[in-house]
C-alpha positions in Angstrom: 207.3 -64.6 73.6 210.0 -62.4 74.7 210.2 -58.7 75.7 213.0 -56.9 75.8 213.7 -53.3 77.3 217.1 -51.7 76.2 219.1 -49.2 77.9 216.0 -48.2 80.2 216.8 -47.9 84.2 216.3 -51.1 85.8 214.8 -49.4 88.8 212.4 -47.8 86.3 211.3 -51.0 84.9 211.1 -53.0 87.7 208.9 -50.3 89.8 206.2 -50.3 86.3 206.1 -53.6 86.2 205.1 -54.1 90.1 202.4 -51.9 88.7 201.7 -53.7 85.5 202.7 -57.3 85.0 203.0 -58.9 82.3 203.3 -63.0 81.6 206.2 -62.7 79.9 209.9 -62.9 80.4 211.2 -59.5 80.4 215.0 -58.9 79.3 216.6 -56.0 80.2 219.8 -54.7 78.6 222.1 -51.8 78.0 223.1 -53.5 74.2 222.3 -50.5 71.8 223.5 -52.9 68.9 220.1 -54.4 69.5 218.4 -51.8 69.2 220.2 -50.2 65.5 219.3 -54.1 64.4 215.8 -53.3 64.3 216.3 -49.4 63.4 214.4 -48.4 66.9 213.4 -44.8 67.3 210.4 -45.2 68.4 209.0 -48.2 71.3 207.3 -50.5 71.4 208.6 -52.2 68.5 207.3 -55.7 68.1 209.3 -58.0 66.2 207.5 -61.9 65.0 210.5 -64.1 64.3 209.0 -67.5 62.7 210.4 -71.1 63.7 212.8 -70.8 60.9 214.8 -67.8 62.4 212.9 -65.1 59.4 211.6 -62.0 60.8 207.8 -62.4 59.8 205.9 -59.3 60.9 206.7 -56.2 62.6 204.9 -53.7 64.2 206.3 -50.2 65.3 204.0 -48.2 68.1 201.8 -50.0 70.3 199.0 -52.3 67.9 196.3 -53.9 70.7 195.8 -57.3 71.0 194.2 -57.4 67.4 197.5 -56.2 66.0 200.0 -58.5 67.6 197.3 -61.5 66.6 198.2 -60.1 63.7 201.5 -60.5 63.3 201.8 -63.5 65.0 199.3 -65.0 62.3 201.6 -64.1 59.9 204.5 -66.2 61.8 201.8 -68.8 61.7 201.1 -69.3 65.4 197.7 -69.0 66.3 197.0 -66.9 69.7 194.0 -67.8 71.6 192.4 -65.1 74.0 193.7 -65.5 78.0 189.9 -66.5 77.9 190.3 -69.4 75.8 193.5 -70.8 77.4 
């Protein structure tokens, strides 16, 4: 799992992060062509790309932990809870 935060201050980022971390890599860029790929106008966008390279799920607005299970189910990769792990 990857995030990725375009064109956002990296001040801005770093500082919420301090306050909210998160257990995954976080990429920040100022590439805008990333953003037209997925046709962003609204964040967060999540995007489940399966081991073949296919986009298999995407989600656009924030979905809860149900949601990205979701998706990732559809990429077929189970996601145990934090508890389970």
């Amino acid at each position: 799992m990857l995030a990725v935060d375009v064109l956002e201050p990296d001040q801005r980022v770093k500082k919420y992060l301090a306050d909210h971390p998160r257990s995954v890599p976080i990429v920040l860029t100022k590439d805008t062509n990333l953003a037209a790929m997925y046709d962003a106008r609204s964040y967060p966008i999540y995007v489940v790309i399966d081991r073949d390279g296919n986009i298999a799920g995407e989600q656009r607005g924030a979905a809860g932990e149900r949601g990205l299970r979701r998706l990732l189910s559809r990429a077929g990769i189970e996601a145990k809870p934090e508890s389970e792990e």
